[in-house]
matplotlib code that plots the C-alpha trace (Angstrom):
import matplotlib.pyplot as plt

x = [-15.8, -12.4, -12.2, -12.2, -10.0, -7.0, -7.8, -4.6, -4.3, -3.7, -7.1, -8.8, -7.4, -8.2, -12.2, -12.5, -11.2, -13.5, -16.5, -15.4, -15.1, -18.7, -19.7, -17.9, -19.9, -23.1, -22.8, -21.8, -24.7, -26.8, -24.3, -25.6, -24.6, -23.9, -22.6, -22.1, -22.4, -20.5, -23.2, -20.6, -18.6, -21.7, -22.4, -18.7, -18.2, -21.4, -22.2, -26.0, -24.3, -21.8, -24.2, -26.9, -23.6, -22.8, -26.5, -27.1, -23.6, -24.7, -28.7, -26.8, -23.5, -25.7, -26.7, -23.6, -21.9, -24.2, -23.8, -19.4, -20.1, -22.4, -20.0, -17.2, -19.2, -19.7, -16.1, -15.1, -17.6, -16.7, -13.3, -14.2, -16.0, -13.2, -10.6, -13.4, -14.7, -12.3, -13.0, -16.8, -19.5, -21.5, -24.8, -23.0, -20.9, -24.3, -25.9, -23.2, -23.1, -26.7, -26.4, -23.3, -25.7, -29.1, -26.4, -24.9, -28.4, -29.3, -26.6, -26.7, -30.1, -29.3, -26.7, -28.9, -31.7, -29.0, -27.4, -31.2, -31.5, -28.8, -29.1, -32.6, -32.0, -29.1, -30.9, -33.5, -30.7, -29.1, -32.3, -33.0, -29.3, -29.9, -33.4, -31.8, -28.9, -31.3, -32.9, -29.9, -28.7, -32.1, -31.5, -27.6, -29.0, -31.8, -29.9, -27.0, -28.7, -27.8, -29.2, -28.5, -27.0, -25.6, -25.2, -23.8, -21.0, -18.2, -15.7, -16.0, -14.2, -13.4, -14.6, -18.1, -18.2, -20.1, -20.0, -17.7, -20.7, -23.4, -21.2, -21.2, -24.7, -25.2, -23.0, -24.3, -28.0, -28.8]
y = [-13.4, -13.9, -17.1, -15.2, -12.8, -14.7, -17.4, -17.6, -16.2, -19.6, -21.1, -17.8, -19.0, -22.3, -21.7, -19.3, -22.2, -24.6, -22.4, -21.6, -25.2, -25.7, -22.8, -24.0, -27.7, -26.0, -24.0, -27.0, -28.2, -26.1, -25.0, -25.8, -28.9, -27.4, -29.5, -29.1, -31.2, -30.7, -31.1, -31.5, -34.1, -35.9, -36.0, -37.1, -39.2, -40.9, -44.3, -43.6, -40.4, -43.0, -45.0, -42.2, -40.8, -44.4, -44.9, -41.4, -42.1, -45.6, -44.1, -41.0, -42.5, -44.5, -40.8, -38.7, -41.1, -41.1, -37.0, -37.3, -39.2, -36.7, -34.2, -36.1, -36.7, -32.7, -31.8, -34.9, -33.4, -29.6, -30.2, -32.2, -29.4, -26.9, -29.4, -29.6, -26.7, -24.9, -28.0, -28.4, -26.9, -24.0, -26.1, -29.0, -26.4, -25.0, -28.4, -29.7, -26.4, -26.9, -30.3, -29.4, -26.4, -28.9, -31.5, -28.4, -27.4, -30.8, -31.3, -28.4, -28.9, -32.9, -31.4, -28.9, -31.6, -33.8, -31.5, -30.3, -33.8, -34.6, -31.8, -32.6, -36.3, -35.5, -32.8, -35.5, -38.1, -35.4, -34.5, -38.3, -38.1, -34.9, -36.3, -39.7, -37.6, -35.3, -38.0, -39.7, -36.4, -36.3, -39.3, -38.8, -35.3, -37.0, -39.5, -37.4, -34.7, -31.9, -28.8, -27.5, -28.7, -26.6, -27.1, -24.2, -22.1, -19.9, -21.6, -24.8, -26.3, -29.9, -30.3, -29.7, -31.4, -34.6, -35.7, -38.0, -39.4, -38.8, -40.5, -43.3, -43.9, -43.5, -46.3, -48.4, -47.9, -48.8]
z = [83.8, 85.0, 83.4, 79.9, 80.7, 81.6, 78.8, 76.2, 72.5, 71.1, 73.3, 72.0, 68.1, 69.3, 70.3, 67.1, 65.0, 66.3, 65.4, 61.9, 60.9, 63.0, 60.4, 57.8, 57.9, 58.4, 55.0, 53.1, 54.2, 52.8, 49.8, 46.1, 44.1, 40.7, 37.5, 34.0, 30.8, 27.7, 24.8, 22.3, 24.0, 24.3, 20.5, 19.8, 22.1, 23.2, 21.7, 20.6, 19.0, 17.3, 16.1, 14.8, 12.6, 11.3, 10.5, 9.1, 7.3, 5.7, 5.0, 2.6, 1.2, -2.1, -2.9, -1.9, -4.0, -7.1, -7.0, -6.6, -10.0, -11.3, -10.5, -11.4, -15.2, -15.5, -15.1, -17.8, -19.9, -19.1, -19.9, -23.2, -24.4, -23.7, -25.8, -28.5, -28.7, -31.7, -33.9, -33.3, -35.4, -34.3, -33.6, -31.8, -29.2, -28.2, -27.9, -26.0, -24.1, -23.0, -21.9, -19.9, -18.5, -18.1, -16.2, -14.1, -12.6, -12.2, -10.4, -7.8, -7.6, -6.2, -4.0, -2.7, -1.7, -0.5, 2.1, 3.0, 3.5, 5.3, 7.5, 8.4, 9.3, 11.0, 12.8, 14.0, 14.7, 17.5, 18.8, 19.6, 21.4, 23.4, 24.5, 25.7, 27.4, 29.4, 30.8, 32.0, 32.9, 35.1, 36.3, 37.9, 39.2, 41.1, 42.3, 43.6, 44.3, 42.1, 42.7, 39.2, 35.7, 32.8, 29.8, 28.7, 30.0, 28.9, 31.9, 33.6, 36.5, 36.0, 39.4, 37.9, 34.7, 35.0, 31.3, 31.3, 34.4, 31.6, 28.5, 30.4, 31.7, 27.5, 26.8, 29.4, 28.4, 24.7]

ax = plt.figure().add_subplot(projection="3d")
ax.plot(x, y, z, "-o")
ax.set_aspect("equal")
plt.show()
């Protein structure tokens, strides 16, 4: 007992210092690896992502094209019958008039379709991605041992975010 009691404040600080690092190590230990994944990143960035815009991109442009020129066709032919409208006969302005209204609904109608279109292939295209990126997200948590991976947050530490990690494996795999 007397050994303790004539023991020094800076031994005391000392001994407690040991043990809170001793502590310290043992709860790192057991503490959680957490990381995070930014989704969006991924489908910028990624190089399947890349390549499912430049092949959604080259499947659409033939028919995104034919409708600019459809649209294009229905303003020259708007504006035609605007200028020609005060020397054209009755009959002929409504003729011309329904055409211009036939060509108008034809041509929402195509550019309805084409972004439902669009929007389902692209849709497909980014599922394809996000399935490939889980599993290499799987993959890196297995093998380092994550505890837990988001992919959603409203604030992330760099410390956490392994995308650039995932973005990577993507790029290496194809």
């Amino acid at each position: 007992m007397k050994l303790f009691s004539k023991t020094t404040p800076s031994l005391r600080s000392a001994a407690l210092a040991v043990c809170l690092v001793a502590c310290a190590n043992a709860y790192a230990q057991d503490a959680s690896k957490i990381g995070f994944v930014n989704t969006d990143r991924i489908f910028k960035e990624a190089g399947p992502a890349k390549a499912a815009s430049a092949k959604i991109e080259q499947e659409f442009s033939k028919r995104g094209k034919e409708i600019e020129d459809m649209g294009t066709r229905l303003k020259t032919m708007s504006d035609k019958l605007d200028k020609d409208s005060a020397v054209l006969s009755e009959a002929d302005r409504v003729k011309r008039q329904r055409e211009l209204s036939d060509l108008d609904k034809d041509f929402q109608r195509r550019q309805r379709e084409f972004r439902e279109d669009l929007n389902q292939r692209r849709n497909e295209e980014l599922a394809s991605v996000l399935d490939r990126s889980n599993k290499v997200i799987r993959q890196i948590a297995e093998a380092e041992k994550y505890d837990i991976i988001f992919q959603d947050a409203v604030y992330v530490s760099p410390r956490i975010d392994i995308t650039d990690k995932v973005i990577k494996a993507l790029n290496g795999s194809k």
